[in-house]
N, C-alpha and C positions, 0 to 999 in steps of 0.2 A: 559586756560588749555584745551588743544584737548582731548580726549579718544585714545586709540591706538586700534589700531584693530588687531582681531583673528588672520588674515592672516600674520600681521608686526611682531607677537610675533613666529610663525610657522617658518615663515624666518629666526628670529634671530638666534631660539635656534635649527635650523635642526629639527624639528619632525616630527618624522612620523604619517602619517595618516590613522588611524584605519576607523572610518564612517567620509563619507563627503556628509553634504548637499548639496554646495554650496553656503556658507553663511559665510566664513572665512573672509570676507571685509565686513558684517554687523553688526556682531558681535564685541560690542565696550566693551571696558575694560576701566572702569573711576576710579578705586580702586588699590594703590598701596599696594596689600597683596594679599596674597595668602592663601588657607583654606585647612589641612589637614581634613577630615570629621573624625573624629576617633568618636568624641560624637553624631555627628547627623546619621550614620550609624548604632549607638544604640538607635536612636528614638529620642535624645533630639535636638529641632530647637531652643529653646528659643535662641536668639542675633543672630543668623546665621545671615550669609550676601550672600543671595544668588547670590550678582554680582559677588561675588570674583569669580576666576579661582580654581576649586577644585585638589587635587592628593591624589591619592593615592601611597604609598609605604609597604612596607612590613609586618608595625602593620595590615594597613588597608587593606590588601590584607589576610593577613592571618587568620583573624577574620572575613571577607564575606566567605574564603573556608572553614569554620568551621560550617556554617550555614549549616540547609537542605536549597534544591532548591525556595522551597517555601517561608521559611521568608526572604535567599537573596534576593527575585524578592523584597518583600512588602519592604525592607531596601533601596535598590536602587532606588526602586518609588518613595518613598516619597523623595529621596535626588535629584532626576532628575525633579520633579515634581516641585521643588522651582523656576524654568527658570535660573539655573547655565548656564553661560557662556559655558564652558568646562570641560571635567576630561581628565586628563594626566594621565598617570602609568606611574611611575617611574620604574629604575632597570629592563625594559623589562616585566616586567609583562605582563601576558596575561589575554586578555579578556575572562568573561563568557557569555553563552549566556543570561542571564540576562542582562549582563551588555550591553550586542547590543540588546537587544528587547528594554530596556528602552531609549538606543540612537536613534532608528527606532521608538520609540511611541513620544518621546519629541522635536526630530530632533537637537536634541544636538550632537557636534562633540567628540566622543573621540581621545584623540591624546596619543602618547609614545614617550618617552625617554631612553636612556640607564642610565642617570645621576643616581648615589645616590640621593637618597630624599633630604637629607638637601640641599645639593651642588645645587640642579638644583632650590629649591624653593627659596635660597638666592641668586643663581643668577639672578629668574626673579622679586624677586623683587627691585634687584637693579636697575635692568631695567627699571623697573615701576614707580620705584621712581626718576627719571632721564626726561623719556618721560612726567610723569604726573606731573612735578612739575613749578609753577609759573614759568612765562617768561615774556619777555621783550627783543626790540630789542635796541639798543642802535648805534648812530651813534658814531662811534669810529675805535681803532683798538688795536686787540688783541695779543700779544706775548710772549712767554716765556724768559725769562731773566734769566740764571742763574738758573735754578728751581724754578722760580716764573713767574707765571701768572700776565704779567701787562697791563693794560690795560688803552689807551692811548685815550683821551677825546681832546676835542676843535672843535672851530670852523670850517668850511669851510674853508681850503686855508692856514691853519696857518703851516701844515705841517705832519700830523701825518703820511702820507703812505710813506712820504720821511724817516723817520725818522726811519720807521718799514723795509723800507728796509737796511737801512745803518746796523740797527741791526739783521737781516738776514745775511748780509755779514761778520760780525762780528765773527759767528760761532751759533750766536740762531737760533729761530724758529717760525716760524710765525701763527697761529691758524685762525684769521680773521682780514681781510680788509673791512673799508668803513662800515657793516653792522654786529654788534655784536651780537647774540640770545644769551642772559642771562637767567638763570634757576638756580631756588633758592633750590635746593637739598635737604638743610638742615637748621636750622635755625641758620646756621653759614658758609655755605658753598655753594657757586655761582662759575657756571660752564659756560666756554663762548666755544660756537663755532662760525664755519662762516655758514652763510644758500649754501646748496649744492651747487646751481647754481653756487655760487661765489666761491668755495673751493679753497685754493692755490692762487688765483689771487689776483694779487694787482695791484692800478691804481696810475698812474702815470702822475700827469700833463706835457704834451708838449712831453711824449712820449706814450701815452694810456694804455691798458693792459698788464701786462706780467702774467705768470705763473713762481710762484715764486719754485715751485716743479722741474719743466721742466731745470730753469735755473741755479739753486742749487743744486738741488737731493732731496731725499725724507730725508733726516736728515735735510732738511732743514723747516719743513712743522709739523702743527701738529694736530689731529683735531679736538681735545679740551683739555680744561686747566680750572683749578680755579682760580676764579679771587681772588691773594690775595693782589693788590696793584693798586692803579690808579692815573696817573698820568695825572693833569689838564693844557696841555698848551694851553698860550693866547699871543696876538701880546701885548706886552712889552709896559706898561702904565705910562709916566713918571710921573704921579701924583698920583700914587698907591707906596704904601709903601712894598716890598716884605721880607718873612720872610729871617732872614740874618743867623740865628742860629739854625734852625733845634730845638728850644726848643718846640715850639706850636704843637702839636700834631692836625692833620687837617684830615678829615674823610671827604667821599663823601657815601651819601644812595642809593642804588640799593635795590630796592626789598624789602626794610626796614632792609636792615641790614647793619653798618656802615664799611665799607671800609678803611683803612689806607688809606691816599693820600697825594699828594702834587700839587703846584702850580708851574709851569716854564714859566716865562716868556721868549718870544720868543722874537732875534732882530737878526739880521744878525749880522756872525760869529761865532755866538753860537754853537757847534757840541752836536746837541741834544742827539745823540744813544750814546758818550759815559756819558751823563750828566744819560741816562735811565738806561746805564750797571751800572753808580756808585750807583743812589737811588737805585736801586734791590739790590746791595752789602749793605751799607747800613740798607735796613729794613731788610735782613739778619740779619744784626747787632745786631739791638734792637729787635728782636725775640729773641735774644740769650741772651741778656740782657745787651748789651753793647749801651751807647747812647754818642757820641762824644762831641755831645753840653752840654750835663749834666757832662759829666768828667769835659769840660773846666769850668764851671759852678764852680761843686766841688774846681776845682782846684783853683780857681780864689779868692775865699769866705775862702778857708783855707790859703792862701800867707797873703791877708787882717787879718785873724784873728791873723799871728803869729807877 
């Protein structure tokens, strides 16, 4: 897990910048949360976390211009004095001079926003919690099928970029090629992209790179997804036994969290992308609570019983 930096979070959300040290790419954020100071601006630190990014909004705003000059300074000192990352003002707020002597004593950045408080702190911290969360690259390749993230495993050579193109052509869309960055968001929910360098590109044995954006359009392209399905193909084993009925319910672990998945064996002739469009249809399916092999199951157990 990297830290994001000062400078990466100023980019994302446009802020503007109140005092600048210089110091927006050292200032590292390893804390996905964010701290309204409403209690430690009435003196109490007990738990405070002084890495988080602090804001103020309009409680916290209107309870410093209620102070005289004097106990806002000693209120702000002590909350700048902890080595805070940052304070944001939300809603355009403006700064007091308190509030720049303690930025000029601590060399801490203040930064602003036009956003509503809640809106702009739930948004960085979804951010936060995206940037700062477990990873993992995976050799694979990644696409959207149908409104499902699946994500396509196997060996060297056995075929997955052929495969993600055919399903590009198709009308889906492709997230990543050759090289998956997996991040575990939640403790249910894994999000793949492709690493920048490679964005859009997919390789192509005997013909080399294409830009699958360039030659599709951009509906064709996406630039991440979750991963809700994974699909395991291998070169086609004639002494392995493959499941025939969809009844064994098969999971692959990322990140410690189990994935719905299956197994395709690979042989010539097999037309892999529509064998991916049908499993996406499919675990559609039995998301929805429908499972084909358990009807015929049912079906089968109730003709015997009658």
């Amino acid at each position: 897990m990297a830290p994001v930096t000062l400078k990466g979070i100023i980019s994302e959300f446009e802020l503007e910048v109140v005092t600048d040290y210089g110091n927006f790419s050292d200032v590292l954020i390893s804390v996905a949360d964010v701290t309204r100071p409403g209690l430690q601006l009435a003196g109490y630190f007990d738990h405070f976390g002084p890495d988080r990014i602090q804001v103020l909004g309009n409680m916290e705003t209107a309870f410093l211009d209620q102070l005289s000059s004097e106990e806002r300074m000693k209120r702000l000192d002590a909350l700048f004095s902890k080595g805070i990352p940052c304070l944001i003002l939300s809603r355009n707020h403006q700064t007091t001079p308190e509030m720049l002597a303690c930025s000029e004593k601590y060399r801490i950045p203040i930064l602003r926003t036009g956003e509503p408080t809640a809106a702009f702190v739930s948004s960085v911290v979804k951010y936060l919690n995206v940037e700062l969360a477990p990873r993992m690259s995976l050799h694979g390749v990644l696409v959207e099928v149908y409104g499902e993230g699946i994500l396509i495993l196997g060996e060297s050579g056995v075929g997955k970029s052929e495969t993600a193109l055919e399903v590009v052509k198709r009308g889906h869309r492709l997230i990543a090629d050759d090289l998956v960055e997996v991040r575990r968001v939640s403790d249910t929910t894994l999000l793949g992209r492709a690493p920048e360098i490679i964005r859009h590109l997919i390789e192509i044995r005997g013909i080399g790179i294409l830009d699958v954006k360039e030659l599709y359009g951009v509906s064709s392209v996406k630039m991440q997804e979750n991963i809700n399905f994974v699909i395991n193909l291998e070169i086609w084993n004639e002494n392995k036994i493959y499941e025939r009925l969809g009844i064994t319910e098969e999971t692959t672990e990322v990140l410690g969290i189990h994935v719905p998945s299956i197994t395709i064996p690979v042989r010539p002739g097999r037309n892999l992308a529509i064998i991916v469009e049908v499993a996406a249809i499919n675990f559609r399916q039995k998301k929805m609570g429908y499972n084909a092999a358990k009807a015929l199951t049912d079906r089968v157990f109730g003709q015997n019983a009658t």
